[in-house]
mmCIF file of the N, C-alpha and C atoms, coordinates in Angstrom:
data_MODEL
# 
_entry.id   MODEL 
# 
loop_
_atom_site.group_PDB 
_atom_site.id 
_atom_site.type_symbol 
_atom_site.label_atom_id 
_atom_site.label_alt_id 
_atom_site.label_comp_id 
_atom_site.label_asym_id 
_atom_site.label_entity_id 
_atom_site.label_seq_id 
_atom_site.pdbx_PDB_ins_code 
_atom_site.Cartn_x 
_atom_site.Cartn_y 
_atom_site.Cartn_z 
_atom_site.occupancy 
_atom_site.B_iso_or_equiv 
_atom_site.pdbx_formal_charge 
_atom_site.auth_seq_id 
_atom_site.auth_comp_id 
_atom_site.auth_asym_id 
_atom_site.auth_atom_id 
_atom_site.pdbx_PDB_model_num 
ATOM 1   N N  . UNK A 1 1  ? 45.167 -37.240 15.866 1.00 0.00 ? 1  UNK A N  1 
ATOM 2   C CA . UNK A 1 1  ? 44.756 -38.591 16.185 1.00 0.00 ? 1  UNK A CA 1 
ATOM 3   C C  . UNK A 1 1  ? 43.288 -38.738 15.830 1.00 0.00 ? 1  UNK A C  1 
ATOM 4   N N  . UNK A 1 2  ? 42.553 -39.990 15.424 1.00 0.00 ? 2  UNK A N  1 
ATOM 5   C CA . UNK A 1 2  ? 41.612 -40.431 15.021 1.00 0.00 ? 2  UNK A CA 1 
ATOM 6   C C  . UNK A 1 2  ? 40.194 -40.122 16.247 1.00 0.00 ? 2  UNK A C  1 
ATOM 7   N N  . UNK A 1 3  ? 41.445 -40.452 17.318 1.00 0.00 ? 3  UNK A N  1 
ATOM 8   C CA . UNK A 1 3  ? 41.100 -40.320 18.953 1.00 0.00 ? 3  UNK A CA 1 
ATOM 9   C C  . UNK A 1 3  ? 41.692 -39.915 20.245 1.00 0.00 ? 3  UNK A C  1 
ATOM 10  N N  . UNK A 1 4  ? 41.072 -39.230 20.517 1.00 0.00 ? 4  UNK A N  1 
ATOM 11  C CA . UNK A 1 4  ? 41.988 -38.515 21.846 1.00 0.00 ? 4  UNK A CA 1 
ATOM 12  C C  . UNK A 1 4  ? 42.665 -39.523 22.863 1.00 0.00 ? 4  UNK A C  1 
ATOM 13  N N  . UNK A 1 5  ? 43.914 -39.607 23.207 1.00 0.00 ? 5  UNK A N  1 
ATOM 14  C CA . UNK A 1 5  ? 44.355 -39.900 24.564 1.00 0.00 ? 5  UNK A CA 1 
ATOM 15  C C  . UNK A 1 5  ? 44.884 -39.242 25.233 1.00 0.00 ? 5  UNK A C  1 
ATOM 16  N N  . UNK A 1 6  ? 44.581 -39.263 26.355 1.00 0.00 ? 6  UNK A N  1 
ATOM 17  C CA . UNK A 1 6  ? 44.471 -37.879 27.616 1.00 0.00 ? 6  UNK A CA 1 
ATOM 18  C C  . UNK A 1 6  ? 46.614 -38.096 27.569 1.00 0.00 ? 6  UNK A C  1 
ATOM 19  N N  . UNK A 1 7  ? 46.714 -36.527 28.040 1.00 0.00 ? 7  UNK A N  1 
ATOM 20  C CA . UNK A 1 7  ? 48.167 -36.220 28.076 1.00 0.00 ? 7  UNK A CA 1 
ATOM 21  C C  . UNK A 1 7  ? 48.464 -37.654 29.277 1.00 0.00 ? 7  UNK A C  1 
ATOM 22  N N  . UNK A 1 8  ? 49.930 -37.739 28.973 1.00 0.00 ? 8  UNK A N  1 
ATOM 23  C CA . UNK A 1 8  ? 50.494 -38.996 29.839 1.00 0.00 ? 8  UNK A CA 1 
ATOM 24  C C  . UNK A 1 8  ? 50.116 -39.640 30.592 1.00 0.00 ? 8  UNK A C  1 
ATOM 25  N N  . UNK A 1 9  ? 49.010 -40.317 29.434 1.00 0.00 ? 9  UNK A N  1 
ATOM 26  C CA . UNK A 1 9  ? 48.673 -41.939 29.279 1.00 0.00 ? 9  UNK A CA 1 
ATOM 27  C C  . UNK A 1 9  ? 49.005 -42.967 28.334 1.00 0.00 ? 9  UNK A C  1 
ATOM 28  N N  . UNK A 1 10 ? 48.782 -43.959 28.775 1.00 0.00 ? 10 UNK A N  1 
ATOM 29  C CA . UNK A 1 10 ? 49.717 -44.929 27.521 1.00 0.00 ? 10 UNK A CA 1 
ATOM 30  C C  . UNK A 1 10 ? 48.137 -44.611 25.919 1.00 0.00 ? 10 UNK A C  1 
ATOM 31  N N  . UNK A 1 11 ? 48.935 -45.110 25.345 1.00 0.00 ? 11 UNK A N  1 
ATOM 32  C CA . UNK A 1 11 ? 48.144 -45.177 23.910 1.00 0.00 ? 11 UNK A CA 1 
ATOM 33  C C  . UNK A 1 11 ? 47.274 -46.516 24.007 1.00 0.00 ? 11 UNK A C  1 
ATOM 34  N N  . UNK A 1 12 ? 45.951 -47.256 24.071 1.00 0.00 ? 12 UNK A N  1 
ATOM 35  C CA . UNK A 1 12 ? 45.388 -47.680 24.112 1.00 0.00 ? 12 UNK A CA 1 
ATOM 36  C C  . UNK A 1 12 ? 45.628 -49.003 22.937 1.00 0.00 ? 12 UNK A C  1 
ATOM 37  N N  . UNK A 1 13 ? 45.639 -50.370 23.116 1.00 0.00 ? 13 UNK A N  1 
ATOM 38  C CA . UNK A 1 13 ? 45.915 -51.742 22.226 1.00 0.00 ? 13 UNK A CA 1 
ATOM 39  C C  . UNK A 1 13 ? 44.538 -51.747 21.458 1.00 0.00 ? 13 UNK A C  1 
ATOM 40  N N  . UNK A 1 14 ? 43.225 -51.010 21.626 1.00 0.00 ? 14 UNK A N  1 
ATOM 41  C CA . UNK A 1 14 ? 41.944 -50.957 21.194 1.00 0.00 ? 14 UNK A CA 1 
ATOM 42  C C  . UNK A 1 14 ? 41.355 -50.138 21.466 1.00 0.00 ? 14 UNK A C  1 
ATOM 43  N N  . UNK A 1 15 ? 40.787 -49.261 20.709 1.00 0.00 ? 15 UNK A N  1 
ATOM 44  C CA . UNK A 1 15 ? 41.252 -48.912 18.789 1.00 0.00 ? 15 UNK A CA 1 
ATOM 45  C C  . UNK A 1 15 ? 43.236 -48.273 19.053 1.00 0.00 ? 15 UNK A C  1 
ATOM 46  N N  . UNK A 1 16 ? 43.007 -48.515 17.717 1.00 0.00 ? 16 UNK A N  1 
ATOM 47  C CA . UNK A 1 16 ? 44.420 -47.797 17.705 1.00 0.00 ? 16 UNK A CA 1 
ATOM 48  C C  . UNK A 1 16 ? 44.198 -46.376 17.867 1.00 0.00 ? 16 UNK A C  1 
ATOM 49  N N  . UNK A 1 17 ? 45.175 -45.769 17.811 1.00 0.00 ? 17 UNK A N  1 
ATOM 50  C CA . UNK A 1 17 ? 45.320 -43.917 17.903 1.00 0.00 ? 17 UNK A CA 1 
ATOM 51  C C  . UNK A 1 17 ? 46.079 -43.595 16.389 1.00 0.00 ? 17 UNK A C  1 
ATOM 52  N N  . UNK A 1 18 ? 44.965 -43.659 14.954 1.00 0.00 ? 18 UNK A N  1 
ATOM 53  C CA . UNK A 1 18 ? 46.173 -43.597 14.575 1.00 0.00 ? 18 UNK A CA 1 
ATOM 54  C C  . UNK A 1 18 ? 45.956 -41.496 14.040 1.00 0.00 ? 18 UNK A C  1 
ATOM 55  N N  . UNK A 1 19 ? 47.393 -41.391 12.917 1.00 0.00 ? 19 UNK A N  1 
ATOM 56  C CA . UNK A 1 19 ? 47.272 -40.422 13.050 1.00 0.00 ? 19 UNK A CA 1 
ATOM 57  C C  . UNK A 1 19 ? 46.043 -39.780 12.215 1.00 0.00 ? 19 UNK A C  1 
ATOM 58  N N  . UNK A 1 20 ? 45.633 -38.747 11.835 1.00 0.00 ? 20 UNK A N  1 
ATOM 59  C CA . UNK A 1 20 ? 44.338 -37.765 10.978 1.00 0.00 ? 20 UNK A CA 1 
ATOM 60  C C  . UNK A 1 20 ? 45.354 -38.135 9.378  1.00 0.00 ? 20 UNK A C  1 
ATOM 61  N N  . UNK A 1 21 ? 46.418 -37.737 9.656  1.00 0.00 ? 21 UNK A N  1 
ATOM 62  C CA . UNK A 1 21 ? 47.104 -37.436 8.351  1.00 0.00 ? 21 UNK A CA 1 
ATOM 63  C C  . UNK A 1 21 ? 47.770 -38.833 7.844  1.00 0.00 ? 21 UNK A C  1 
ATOM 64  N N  . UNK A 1 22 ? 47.821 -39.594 6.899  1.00 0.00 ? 22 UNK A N  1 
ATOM 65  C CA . UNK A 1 22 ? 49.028 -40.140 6.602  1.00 0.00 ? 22 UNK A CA 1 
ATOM 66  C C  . UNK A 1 22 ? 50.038 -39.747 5.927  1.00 0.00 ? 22 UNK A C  1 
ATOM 67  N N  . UNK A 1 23 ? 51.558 -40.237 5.999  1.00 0.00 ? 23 UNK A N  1 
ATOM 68  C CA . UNK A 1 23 ? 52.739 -40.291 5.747  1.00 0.00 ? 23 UNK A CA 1 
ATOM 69  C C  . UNK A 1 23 ? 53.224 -40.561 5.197  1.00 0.00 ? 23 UNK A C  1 
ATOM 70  N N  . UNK A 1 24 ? 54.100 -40.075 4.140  1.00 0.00 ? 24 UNK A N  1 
ATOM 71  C CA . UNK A 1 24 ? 54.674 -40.776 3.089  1.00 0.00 ? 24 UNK A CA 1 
ATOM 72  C C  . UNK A 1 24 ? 56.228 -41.158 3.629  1.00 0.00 ? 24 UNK A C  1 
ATOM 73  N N  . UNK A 1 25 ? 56.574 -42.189 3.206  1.00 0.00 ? 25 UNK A N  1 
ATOM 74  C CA . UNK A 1 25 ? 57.931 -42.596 3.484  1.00 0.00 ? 25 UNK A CA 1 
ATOM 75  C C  . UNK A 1 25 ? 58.941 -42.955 2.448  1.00 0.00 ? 25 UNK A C  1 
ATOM 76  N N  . UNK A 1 26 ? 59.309 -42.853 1.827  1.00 0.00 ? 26 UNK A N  1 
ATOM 77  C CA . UNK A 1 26 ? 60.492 -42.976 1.040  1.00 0.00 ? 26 UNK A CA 1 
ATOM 78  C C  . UNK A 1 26 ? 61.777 -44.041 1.899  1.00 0.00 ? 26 UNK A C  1 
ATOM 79  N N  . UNK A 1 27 ? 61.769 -44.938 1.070  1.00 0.00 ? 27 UNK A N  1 
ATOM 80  C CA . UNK A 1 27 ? 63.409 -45.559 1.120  1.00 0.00 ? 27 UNK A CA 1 
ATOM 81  C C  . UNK A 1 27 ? 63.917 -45.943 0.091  1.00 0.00 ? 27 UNK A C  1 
ATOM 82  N N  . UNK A 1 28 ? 65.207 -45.649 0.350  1.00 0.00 ? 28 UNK A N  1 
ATOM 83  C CA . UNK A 1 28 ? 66.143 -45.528 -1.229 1.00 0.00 ? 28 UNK A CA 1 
ATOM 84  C C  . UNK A 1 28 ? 65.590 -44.355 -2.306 1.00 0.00 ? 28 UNK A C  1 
ATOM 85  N N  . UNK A 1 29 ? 64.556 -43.741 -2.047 1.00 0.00 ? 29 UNK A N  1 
ATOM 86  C CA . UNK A 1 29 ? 64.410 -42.574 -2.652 1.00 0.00 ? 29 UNK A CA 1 
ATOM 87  C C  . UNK A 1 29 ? 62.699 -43.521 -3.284 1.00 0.00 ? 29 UNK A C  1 
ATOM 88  N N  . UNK A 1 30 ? 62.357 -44.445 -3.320 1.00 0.00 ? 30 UNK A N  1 
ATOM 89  C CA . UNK A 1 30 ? 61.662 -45.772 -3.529 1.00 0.00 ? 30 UNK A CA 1 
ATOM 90  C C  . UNK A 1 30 ? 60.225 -44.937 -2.523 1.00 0.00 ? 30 UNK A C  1 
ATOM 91  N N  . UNK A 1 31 ? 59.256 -44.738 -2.881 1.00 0.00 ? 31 UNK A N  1 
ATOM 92  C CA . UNK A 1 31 ? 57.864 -45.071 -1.861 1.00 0.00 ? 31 UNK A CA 1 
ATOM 93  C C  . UNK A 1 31 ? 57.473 -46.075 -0.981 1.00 0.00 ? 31 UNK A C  1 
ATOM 94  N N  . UNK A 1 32 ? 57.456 -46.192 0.220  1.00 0.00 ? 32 UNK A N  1 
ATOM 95  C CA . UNK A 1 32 ? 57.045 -47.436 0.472  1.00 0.00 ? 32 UNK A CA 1 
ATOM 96  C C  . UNK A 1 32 ? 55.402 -47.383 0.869  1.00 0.00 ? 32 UNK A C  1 
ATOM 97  N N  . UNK A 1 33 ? 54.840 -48.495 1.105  1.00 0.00 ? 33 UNK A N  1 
ATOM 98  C CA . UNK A 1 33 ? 53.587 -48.568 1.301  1.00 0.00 ? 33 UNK A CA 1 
ATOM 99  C C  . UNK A 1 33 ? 53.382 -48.383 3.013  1.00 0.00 ? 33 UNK A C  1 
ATOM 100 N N  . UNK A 1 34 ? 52.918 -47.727 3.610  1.00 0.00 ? 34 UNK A N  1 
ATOM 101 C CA . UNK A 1 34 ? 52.648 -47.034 4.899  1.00 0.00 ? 34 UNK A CA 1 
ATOM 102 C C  . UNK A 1 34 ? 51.260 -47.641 5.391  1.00 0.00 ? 34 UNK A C  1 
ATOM 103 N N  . UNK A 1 35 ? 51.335 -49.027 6.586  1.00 0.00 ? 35 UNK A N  1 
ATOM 104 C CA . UNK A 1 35 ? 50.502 -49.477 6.756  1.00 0.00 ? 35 UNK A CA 1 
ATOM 105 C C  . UNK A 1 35 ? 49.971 -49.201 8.161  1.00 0.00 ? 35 UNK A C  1 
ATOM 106 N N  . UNK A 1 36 ? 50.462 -48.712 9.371  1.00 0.00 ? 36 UNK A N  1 
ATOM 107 C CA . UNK A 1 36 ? 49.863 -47.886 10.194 1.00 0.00 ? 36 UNK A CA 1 
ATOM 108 C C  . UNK A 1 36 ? 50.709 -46.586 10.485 1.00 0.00 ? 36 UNK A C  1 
ATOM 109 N N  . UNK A 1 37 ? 49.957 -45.600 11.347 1.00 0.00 ? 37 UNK A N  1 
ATOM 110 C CA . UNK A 1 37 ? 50.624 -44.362 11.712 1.00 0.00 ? 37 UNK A CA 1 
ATOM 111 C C  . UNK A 1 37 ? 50.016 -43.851 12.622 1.00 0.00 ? 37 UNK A C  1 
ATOM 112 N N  . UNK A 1 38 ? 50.800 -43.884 13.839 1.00 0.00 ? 38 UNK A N  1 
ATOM 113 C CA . UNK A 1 38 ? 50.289 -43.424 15.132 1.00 0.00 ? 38 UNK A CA 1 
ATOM 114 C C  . UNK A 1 38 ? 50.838 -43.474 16.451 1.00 0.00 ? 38 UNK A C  1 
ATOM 115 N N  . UNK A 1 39 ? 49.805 -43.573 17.365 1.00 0.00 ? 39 UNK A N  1 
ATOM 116 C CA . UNK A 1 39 ? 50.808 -43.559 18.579 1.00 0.00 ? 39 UNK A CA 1 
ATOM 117 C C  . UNK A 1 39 ? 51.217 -45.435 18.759 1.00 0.00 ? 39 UNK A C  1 
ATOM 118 N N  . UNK A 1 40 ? 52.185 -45.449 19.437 1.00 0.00 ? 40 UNK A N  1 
ATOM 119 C CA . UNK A 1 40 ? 52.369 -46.895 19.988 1.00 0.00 ? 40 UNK A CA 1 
ATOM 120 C C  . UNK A 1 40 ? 51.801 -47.732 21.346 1.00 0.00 ? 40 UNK A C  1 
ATOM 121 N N  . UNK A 1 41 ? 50.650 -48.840 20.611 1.00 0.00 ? 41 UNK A N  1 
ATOM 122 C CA . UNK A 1 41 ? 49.744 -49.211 21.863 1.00 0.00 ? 41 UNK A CA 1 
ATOM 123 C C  . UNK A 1 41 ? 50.436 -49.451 22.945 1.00 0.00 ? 41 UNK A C  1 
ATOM 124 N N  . UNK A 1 42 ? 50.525 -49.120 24.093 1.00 0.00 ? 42 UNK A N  1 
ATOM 125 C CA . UNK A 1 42 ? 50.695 -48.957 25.786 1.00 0.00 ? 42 UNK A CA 1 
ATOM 126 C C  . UNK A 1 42 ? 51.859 -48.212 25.668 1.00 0.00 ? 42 UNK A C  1 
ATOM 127 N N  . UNK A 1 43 ? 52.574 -47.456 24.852 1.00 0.00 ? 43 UNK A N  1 
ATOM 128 C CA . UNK A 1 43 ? 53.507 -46.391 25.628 1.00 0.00 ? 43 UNK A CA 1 
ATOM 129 C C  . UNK A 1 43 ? 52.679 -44.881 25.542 1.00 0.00 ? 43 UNK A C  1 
ATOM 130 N N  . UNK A 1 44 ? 53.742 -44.213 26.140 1.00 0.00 ? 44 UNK A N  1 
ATOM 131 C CA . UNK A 1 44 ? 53.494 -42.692 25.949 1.00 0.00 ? 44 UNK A CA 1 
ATOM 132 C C  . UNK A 1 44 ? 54.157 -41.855 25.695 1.00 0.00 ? 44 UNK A C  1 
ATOM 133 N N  . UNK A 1 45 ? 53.129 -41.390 24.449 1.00 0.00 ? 45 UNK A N  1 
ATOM 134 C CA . UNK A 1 45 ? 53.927 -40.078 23.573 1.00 0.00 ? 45 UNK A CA 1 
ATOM 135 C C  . UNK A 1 45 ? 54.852 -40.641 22.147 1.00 0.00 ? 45 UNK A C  1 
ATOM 136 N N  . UNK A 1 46 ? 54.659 -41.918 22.256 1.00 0.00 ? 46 UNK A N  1 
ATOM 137 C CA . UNK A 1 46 ? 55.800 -42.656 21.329 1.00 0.00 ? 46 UNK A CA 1 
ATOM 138 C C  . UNK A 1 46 ? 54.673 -42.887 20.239 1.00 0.00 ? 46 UNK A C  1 
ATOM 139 N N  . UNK A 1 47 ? 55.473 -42.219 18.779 1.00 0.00 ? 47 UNK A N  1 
ATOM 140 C CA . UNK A 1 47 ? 54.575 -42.494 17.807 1.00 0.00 ? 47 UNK A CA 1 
ATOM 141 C C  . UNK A 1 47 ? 55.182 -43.448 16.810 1.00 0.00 ? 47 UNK A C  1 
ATOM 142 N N  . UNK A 1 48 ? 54.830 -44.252 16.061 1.00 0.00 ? 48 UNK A N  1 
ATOM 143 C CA . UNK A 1 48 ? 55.728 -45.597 15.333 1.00 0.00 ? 48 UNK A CA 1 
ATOM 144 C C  . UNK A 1 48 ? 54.922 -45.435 13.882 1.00 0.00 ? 48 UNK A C  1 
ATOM 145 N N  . UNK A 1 49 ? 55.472 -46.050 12.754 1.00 0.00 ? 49 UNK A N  1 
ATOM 146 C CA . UNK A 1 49 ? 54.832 -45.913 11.576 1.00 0.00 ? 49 UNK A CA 1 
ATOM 147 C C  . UNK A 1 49 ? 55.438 -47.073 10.836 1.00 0.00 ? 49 UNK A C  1 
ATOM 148 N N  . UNK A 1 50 ? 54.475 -47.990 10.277 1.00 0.00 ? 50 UNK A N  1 
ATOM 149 C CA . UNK A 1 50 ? 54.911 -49.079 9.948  1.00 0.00 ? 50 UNK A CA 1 
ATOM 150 C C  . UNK A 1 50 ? 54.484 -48.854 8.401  1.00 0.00 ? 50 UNK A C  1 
ATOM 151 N N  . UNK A 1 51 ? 55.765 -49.607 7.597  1.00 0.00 ? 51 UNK A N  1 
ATOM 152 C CA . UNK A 1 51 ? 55.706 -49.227 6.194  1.00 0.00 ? 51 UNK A CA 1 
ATOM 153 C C  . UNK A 1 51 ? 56.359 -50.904 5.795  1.00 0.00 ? 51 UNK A C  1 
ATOM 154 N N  . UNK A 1 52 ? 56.259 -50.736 4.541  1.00 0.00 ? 52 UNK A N  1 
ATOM 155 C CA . UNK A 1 52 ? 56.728 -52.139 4.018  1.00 0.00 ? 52 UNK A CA 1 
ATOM 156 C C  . UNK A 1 52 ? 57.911 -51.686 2.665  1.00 0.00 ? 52 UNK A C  1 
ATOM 157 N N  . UNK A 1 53 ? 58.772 -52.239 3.155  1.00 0.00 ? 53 UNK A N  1 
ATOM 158 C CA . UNK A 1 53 ? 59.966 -51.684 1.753  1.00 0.00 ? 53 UNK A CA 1 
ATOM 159 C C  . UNK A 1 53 ? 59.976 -52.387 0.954  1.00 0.00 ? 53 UNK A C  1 
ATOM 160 N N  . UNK A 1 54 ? 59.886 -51.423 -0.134 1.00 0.00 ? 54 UNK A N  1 
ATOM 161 C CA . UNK A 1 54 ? 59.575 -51.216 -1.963 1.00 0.00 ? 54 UNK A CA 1 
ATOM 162 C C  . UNK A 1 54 ? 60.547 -52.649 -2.047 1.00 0.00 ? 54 UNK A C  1 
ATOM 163 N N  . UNK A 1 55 ? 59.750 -53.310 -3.198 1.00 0.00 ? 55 UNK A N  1 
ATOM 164 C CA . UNK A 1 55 ? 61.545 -54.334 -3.192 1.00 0.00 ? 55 UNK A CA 1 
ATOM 165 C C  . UNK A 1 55 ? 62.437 -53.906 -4.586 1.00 0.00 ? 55 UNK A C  1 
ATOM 166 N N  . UNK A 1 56 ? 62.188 -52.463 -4.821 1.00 0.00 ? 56 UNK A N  1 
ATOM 167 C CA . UNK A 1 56 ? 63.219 -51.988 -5.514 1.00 0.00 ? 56 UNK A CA 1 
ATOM 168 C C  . UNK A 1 56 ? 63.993 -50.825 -5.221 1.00 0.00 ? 56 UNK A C  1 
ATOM 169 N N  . UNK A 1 57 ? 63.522 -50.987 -3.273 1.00 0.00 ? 57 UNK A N  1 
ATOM 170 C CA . UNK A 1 57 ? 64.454 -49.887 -3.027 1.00 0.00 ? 57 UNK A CA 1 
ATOM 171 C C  . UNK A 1 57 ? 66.258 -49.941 -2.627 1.00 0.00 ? 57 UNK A C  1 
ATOM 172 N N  . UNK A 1 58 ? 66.735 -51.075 -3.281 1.00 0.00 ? 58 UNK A N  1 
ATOM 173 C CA . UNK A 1 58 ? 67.775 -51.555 -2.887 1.00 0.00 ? 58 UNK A CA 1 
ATOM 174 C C  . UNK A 1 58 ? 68.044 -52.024 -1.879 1.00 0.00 ? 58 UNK A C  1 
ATOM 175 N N  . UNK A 1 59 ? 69.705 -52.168 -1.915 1.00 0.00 ? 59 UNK A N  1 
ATOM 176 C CA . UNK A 1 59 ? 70.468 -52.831 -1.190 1.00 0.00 ? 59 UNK A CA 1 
ATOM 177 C C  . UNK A 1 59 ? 71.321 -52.185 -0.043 1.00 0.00 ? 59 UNK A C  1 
ATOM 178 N N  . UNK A 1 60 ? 72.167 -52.211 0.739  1.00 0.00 ? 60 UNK A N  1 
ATOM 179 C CA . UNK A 1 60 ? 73.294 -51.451 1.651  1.00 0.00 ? 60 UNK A CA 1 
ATOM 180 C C  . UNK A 1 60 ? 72.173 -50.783 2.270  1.00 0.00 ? 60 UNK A C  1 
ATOM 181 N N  . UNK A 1 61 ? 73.358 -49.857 2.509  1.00 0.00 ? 61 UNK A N  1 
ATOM 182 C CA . UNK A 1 61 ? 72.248 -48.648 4.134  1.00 0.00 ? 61 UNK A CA 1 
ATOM 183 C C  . UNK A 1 61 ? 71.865 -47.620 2.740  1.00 0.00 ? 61 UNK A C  1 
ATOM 184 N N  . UNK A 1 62 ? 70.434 -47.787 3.046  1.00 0.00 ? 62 UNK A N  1 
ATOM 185 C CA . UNK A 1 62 ? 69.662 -46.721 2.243  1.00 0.00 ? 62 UNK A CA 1 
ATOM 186 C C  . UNK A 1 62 ? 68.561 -45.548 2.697  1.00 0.00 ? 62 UNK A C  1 
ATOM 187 N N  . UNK A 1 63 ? 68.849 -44.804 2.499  1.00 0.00 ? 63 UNK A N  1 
ATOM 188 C CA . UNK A 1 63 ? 67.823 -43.276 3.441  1.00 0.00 ? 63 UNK A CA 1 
ATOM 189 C C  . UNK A 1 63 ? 66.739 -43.691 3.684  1.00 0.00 ? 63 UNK A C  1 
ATOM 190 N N  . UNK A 1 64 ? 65.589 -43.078 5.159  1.00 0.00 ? 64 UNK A N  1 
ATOM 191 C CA . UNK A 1 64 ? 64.724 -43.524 4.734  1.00 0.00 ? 64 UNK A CA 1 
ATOM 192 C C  . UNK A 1 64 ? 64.014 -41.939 5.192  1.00 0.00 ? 64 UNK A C  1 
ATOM 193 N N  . UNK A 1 65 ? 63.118 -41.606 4.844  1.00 0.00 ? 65 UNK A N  1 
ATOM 194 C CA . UNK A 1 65 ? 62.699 -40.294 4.835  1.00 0.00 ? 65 UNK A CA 1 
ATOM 195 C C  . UNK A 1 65 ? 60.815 -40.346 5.270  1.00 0.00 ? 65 UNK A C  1 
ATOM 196 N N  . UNK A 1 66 ? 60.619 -39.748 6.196  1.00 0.00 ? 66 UNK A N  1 
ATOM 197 C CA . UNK A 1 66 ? 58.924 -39.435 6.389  1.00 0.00 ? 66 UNK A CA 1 
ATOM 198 C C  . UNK A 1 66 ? 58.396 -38.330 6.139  1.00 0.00 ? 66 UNK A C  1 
ATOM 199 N N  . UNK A 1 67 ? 57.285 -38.098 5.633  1.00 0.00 ? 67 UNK A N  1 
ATOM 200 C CA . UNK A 1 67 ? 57.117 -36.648 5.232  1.00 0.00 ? 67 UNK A CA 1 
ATOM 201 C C  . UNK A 1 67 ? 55.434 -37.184 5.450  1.00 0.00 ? 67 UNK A C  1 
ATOM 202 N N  . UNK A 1 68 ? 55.397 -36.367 6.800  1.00 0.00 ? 68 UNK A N  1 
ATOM 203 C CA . UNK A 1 68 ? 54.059 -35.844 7.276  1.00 0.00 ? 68 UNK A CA 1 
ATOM 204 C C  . UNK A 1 68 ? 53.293 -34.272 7.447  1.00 0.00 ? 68 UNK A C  1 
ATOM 205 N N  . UNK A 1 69 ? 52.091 -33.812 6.691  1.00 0.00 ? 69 UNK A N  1 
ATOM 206 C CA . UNK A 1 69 ? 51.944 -32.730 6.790  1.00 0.00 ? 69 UNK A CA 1 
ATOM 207 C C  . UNK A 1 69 ? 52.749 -31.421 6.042  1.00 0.00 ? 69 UNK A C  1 
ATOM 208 N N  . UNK A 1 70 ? 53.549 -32.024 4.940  1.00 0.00 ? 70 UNK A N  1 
ATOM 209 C CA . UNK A 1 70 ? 54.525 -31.180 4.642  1.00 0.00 ? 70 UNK A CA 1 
ATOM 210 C C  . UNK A 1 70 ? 55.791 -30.976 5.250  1.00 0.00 ? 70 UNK A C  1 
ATOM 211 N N  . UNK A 1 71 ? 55.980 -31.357 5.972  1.00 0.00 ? 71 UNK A N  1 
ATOM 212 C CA . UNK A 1 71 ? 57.719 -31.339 6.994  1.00 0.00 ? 71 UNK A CA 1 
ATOM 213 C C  . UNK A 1 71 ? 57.824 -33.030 6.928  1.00 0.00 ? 71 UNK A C  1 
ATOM 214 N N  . UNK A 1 72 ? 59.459 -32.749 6.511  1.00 0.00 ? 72 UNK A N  1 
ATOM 215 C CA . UNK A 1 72 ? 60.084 -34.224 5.956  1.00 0.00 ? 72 UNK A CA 1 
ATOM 216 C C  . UNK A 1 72 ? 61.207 -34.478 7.392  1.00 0.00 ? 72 UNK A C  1 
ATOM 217 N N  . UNK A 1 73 ? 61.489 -35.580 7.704  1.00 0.00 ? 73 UNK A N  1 
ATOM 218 C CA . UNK A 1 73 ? 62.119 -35.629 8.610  1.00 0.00 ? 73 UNK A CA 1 
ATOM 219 C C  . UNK A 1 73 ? 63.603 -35.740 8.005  1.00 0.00 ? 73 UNK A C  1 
ATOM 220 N N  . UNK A 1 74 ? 64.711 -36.090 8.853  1.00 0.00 ? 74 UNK A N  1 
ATOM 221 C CA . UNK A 1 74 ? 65.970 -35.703 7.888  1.00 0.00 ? 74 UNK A CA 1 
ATOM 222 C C  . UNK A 1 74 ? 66.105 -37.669 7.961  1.00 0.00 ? 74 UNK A C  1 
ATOM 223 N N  . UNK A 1 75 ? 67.144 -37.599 6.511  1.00 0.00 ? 75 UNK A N  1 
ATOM 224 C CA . UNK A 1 75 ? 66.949 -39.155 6.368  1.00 0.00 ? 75 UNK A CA 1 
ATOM 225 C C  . UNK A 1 75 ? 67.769 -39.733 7.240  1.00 0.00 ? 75 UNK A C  1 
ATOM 226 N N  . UNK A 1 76 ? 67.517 -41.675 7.339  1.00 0.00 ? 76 UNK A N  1 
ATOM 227 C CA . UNK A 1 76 ? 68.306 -42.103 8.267  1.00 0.00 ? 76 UNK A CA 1 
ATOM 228 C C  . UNK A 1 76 ? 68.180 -42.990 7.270  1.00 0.00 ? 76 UNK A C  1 
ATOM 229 N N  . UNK A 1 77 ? 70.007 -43.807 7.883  1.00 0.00 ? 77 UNK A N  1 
ATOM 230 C CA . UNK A 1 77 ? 69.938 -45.163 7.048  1.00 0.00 ? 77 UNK A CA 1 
ATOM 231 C C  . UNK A 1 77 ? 69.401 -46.366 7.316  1.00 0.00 ? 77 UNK A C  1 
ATOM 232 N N  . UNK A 1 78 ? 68.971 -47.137 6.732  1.00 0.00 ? 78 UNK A N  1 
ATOM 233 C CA . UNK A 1 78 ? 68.356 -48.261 7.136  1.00 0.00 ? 78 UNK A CA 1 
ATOM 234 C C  . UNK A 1 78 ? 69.042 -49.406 6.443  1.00 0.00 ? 78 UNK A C  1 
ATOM 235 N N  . UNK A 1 79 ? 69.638 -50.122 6.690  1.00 0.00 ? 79 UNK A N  1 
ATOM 236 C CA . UNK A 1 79 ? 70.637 -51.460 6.056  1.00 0.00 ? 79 UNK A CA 1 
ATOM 237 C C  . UNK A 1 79 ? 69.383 -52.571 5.713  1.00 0.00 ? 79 UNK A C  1 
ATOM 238 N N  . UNK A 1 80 ? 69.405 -52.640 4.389  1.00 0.00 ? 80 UNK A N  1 
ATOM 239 C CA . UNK A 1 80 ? 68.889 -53.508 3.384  1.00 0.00 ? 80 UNK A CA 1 
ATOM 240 C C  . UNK A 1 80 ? 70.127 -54.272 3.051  1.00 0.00 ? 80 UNK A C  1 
ATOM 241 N N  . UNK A 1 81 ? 69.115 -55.718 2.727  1.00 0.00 ? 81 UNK A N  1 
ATOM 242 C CA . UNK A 1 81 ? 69.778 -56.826 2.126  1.00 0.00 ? 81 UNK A CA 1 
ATOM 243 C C  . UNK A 1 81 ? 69.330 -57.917 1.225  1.00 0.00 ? 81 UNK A C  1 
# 
């Protein structure tokens, strides 16, 4: 994190917490553009990563994959339309 928040406390609405590293995300096998990454303001422990899909990553349920730090998470589908 950019900034510490003490163990189980919520994540702060100002500044964000985001993460040191950013994330690459893949959908449809497609890059998407990764516009925050971090914890989620007022919960705890919950980290969220907001990306914007490629508009050529297709259509139907298409994988979507994060790869932070070198470890990729396993894909999930995400239904495009």
């Amino acid at each position: 994190m950019d900034h510490d928040v003490a163990a189980g406390e919520p994540a702060p609405l100002s500044p964000l917490s985001r993460t040191t590293t950013l994330p690459t995300v893949t959908i449809g096998g497609k890059q998407g553009q990764v516009l925050f990454s971090g914890l989620t303001p007022t919960c705890i422990g919950l980290y969220q990563v907001n990306v914007l899909v490629p508009n050529d990553a297709g259509t139907g349920r298409q994988p979507v994959v994060i790869t932070i730090g070198g470890v990729s998470s396993k894909p999930v589908d995400l239904p495009l339309r």
